[in-house]
C-alpha positions as CSV (number, residue, x, y, z in Angstrom):
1,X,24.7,13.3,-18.9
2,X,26.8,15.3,-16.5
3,X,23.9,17.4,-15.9
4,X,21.8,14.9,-14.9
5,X,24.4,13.3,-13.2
6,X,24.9,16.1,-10.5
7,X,21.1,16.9,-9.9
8,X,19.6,15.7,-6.9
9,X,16.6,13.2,-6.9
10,X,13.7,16.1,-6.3
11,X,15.2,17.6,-9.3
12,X,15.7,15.3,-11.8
13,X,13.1,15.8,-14.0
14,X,13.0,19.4,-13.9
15,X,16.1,20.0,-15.8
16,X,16.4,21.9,-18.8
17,X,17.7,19.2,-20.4
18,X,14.7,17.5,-20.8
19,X,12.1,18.5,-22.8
20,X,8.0,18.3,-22.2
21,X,5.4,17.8,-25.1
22,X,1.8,17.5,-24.4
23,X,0.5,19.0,-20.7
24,X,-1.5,16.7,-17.9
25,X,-1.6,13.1,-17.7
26,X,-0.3,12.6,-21.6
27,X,2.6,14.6,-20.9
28,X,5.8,12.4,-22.4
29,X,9.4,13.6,-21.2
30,X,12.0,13.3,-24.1
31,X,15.8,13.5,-23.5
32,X,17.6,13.5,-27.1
33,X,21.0,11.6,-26.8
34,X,20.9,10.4,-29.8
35,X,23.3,7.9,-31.9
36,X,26.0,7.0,-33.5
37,X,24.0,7.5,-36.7
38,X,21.4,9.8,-36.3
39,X,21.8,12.7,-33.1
40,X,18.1,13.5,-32.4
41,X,16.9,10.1,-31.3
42,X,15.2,10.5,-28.0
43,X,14.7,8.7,-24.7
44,X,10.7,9.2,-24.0
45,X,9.2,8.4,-20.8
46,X,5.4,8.2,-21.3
47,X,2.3,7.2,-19.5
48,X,0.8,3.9,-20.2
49,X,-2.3,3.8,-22.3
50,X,-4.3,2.7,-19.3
51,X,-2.4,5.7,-17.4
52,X,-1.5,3.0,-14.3
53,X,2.2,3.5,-14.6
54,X,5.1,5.2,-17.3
55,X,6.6,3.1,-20.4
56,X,10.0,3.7,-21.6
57,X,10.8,4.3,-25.0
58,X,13.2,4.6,-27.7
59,X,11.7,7.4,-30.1
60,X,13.4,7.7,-33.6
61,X,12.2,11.0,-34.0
62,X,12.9,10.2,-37.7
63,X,9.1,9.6,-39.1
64,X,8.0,13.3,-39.2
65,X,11.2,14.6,-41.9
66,X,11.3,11.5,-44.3
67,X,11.5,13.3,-47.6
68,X,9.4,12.5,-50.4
69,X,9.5,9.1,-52.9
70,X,10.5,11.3,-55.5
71,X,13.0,13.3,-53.7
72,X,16.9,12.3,-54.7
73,X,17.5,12.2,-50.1
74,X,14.7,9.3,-49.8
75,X,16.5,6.2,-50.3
76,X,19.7,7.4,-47.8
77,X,16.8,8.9,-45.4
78,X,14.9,5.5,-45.4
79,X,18.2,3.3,-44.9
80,X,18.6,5.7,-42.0
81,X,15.2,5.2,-40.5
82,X,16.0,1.5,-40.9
83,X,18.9,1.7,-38.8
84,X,17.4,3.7,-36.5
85,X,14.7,1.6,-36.0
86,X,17.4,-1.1,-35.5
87,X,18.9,0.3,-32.9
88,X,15.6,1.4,-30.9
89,X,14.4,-2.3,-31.1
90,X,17.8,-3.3,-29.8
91,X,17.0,-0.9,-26.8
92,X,13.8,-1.7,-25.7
93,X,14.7,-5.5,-26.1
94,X,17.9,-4.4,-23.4
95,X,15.5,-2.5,-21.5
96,X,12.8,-5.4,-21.1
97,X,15.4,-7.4,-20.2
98,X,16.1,-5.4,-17.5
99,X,12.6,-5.6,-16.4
100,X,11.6,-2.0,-17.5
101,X,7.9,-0.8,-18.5
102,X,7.9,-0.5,-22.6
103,X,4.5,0.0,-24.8
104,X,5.6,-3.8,-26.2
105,X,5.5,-4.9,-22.1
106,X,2.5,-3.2,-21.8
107,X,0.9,-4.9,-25.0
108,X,1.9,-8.5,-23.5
109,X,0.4,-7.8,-20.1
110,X,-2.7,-6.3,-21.7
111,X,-2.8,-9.5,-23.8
112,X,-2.6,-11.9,-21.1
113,X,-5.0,-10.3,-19.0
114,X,-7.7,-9.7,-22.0
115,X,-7.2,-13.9,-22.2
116,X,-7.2,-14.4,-18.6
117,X,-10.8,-12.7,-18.3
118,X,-12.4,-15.2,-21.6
């Protein structure tokens, strides 16, 4: 955070800190901070589906690891990606509080203008 903290606005998002997957318009920006229980939950800033505008959102970065049913690790790794999943709802609740962009925004606004057009 001290990083980011001392780079100028023109900057910002070219820090090494973040990191870039995808290229062009569906290019997502990921900054891992992490959490108390898990460290490689991410901050990802993405583009909206109808690529008017960026959505903010809480990635668990938990889904692609999960060990097997039969594996002794599942039932801790699953509690885990309960509690992540806890904590990234908590988030983007905060954050649409706030009034910022997340894909469950988008999917409200998308709903109410699919119903305003019938």
């Amino acid at each position: 955070m001290e990083t980011l903290r001392a780079l100028k606005d023109e900057s910002f998002y070219d820090s090494a800190v973040f990191e870039t997957k995808g290229e062009g318009g569906g290019a997502r920006i990921l900054l891992r901070l992490g959490n108390r229980f898990y460290p490689h939950m991410k901050l990802a800033i993405e583009k909206r589906p109808d690529r008017q505008g960026c959505l903010f959102r809480a990635d668990t970065h938990d889904a692609h690891c999960c060990p097997g049913p039969t594996s002794r690790e599942y039932q801790a790794f699953r509690q885990l990606m309960e509690l992540n999943q806890t904590v990234a709802q908590a988030i983007e609740a905060k954050w649409e509080k706030e009034g910022l962009p997340t894909f469950k925004t988008y999917l409200k606004e998308d709903l109410a203008r699919r119903t305003a057009v019938k």
